[in-house]
N, C-alpha and C positions, 0 to 999 in steps of 0.2 A: 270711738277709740276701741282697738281690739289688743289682747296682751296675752302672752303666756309668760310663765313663773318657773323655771328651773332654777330649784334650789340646788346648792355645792355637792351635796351628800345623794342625789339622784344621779349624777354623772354617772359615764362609765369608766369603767378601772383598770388597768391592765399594768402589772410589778411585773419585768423583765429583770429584774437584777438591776443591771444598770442605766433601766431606763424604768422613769415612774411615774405613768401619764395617764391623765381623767382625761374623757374626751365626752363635749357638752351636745356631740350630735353622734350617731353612728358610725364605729369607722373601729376594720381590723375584726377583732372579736368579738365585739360590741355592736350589734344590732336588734337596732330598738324602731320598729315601725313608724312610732309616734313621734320618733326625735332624727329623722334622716336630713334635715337641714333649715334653714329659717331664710327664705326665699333664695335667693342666690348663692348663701353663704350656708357654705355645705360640713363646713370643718373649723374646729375651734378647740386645737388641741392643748392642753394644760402641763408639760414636760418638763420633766427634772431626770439632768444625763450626769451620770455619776461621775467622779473624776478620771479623766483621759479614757472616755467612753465614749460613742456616738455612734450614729447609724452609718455606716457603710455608702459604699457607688449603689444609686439605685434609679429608677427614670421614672418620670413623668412628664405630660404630652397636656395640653388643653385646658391647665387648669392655673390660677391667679394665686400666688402663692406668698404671704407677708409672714413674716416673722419677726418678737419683738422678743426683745431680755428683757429678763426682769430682774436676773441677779447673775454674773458671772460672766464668761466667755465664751463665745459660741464661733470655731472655726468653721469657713463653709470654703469646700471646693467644688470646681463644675465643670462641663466639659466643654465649655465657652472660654476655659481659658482663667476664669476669675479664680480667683486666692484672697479672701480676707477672714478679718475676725469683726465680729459683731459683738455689742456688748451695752446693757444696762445704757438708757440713752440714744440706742439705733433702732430704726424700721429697713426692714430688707424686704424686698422684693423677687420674687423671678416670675415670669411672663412665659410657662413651659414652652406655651405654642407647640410647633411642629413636634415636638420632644426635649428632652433634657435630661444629663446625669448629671446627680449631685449627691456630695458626702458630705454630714455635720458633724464635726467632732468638739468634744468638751475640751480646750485648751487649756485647762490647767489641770495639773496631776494633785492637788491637795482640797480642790473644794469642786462644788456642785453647779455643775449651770442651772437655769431656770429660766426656760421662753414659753412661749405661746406660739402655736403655727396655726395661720389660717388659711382657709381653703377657700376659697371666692371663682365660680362660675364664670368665664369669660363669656362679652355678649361677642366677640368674635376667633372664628377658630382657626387655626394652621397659622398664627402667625410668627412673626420671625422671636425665637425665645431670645428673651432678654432678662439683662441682673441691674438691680442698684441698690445704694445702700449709702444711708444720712444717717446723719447727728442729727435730732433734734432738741440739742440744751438748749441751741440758742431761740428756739421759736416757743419754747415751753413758758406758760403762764399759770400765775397761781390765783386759785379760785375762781378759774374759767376755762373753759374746754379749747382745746386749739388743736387745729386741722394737721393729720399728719400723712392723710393718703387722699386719693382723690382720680377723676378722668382726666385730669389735662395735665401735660406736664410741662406747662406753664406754670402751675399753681401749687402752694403751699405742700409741701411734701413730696413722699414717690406717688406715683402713677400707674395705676391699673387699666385692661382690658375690661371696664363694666362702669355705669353708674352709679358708683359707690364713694361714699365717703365715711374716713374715721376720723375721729376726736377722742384724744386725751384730757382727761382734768385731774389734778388735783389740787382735793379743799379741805382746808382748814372746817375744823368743826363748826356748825351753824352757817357755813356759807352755802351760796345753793345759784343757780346758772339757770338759764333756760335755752333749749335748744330747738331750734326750726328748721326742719325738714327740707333736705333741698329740693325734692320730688315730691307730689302728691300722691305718687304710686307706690312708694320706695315706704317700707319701714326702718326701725332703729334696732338692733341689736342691744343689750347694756349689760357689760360685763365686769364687777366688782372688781379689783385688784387689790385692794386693799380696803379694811375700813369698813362702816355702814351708811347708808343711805337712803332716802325717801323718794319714792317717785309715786306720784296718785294714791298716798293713802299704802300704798304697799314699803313692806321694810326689806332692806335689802341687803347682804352680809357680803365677807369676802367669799368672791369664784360663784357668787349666785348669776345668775342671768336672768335677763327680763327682756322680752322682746315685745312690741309696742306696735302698732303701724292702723291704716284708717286714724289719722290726726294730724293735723298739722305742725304741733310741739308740745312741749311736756318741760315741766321743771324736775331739775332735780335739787334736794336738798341733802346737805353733808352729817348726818348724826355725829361725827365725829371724825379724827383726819384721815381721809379718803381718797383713793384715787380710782378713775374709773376708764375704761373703755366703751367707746359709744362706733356701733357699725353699720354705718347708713345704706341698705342695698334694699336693689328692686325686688318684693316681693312675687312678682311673675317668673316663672318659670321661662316663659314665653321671649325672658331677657337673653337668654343664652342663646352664643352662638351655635349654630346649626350647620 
C-alpha cells in the first residue's frame, strides 16, 4: 500500500472577495509541482461564494466536471440550455466534451454557498457535452459509504466519462466501514468533510486528504461524527483520453 497525507492548512488559498477557495491540487495561482493532481483527478476545489456572487459565462472542453453542496444554493446556467439550482444533497455533473459555457451563481442574497468542484480527466475526448443532476437523500446511508458517481449510467448515481467511482459516508462516532477497490490499478482519493477519522494508523481532521492506492481496501474508522468523501480513479495517466 502506497499513501500520501495532505493536510487542510497545506492547501492552496486564494480570497477574491467573493469567492474563498482552497484548492487541494494546483489550479489558477497556485502552482505547486508536487500536488498537480492524484491520478486522473486533477481538481478538488474547496469554494465558498459570497451572497448573490458567483463566477461568470466561461468554457471548458475535455474535462469531467462534479460538483457537490455542502451548505447553501448554488445556481448553474449553460449553454445546452440547462437552468437549475443545486443544493446541500445534490451531485451535478457536466461532461465538457467538445466545449461548454457555464455560469455559477450563489442564489441567495443573505447567506453563503459552499461546494466542492471536481475536476476528473476524461478516458474519452470530443464527446457530445452533457449535464445532470440528483438528489441523493434518498440513497444516503448512515454509517456506511454509498455510491454517488460512477461509469455506467445504469448504476447508482451520475455518470462520468473515466473509471471512477465516489462514495459518501457518514458516521457516527466509533463507527468505521471498509472499502474495496473497484479496480486494481485505480486508487482512492479521501477527503474529510466533516469530522475526524482513522485510516492505517493515520488521523485524519476536517478538508485533510489522503490518497491511498497499490491495495485492494482499507478501513476506515469514525473518531467522532464524520462525514467523508472517498474518489475512486485510475491512477495512469495513460487513462485519459487522447
Amino acid at each position: 500500500m502506497k499513501t500520501v497525507y495532505h493536510k487542510a492548512n497545506t492547501r492552496g488559498h486564494a480570497n477574491h472577495g467573493w469567492l474563498d477557495s482552497h484548492h487541494t491540487f494546483s489550479f489558477a495561482s497556485y502552482q505547486n509541482p508536487e500536488r498537480m493532481h492524484f491520478g486522473v483527478l486533477r481538481v478538488l476545489n474547496d469554494d465558498q461564494v459570497a451572497a448573490g456572487q458567483g463566477f461568470g459565462t466561461h468554457p471548458h472542453d475535455n474535462m469531467e466536471i462534479i460538483s457537490i453542496p455542502l451548505e447553501g444554493d448554488l445556481e448553474h446556467k449553460d449553454s445546452m440550455g440547462n437552468v437549475a439550482t443545486i443544493k446541500e444533497g445534490d451531485v451535478q455533473v457536466m461532461s465538457a466534451g467538445t466545449g461548454i459555457y457555464h455560469s455559477e451563481y450563489n442564489k441567495n442574497q443573505d447567506k453563503e454557498v459552499k461546494f466542492l468542484q471536481i475536476w476528473v480527466f476524461p478516458n474519452k475526448r470530443n464527446v457530445e457535452p452533457r449535464y445532470d443532476q440528483i438528489s441523493i437523500r434518498d440513497i444516503e446511508k448512515k454509517n456506511s459509504f454509498y455510491q454517488v458517481l460512477s461509469p455506467k449510467a445504469d448504476d447508482q448515481g451520475v455518470w462520468i466519462h473515466q473509471d471512477a467511482w465516489f462514495h459518501l459516508g457518514r458516521f457516527d462516532a466509533n463507527a468505521s466501514d471498509i472499502y474495496t477497490l473497484k479496480l486494481k490499478d485505480n486508487g482512492v482519493y479521501v477527503f474529510v468533510l466533516d469530522g475526524e477519522v482513522e485510516i492505517n494508523g493515520q488521523k485524519l481532521e476536517k478538508r485533510d486528504g489522503y490518497g491511498i492506492w497499490e491495495t485492494e481496501s482499507f478501513e476506515l474508522k469514525s473518531l467522532t461524527d464524520s462525514r467523508v468523501l472517498l474518489m475512486e480513479v485510475p491512477m495512469s495517466l495513460g487513462k485519459i483520453g487522447r
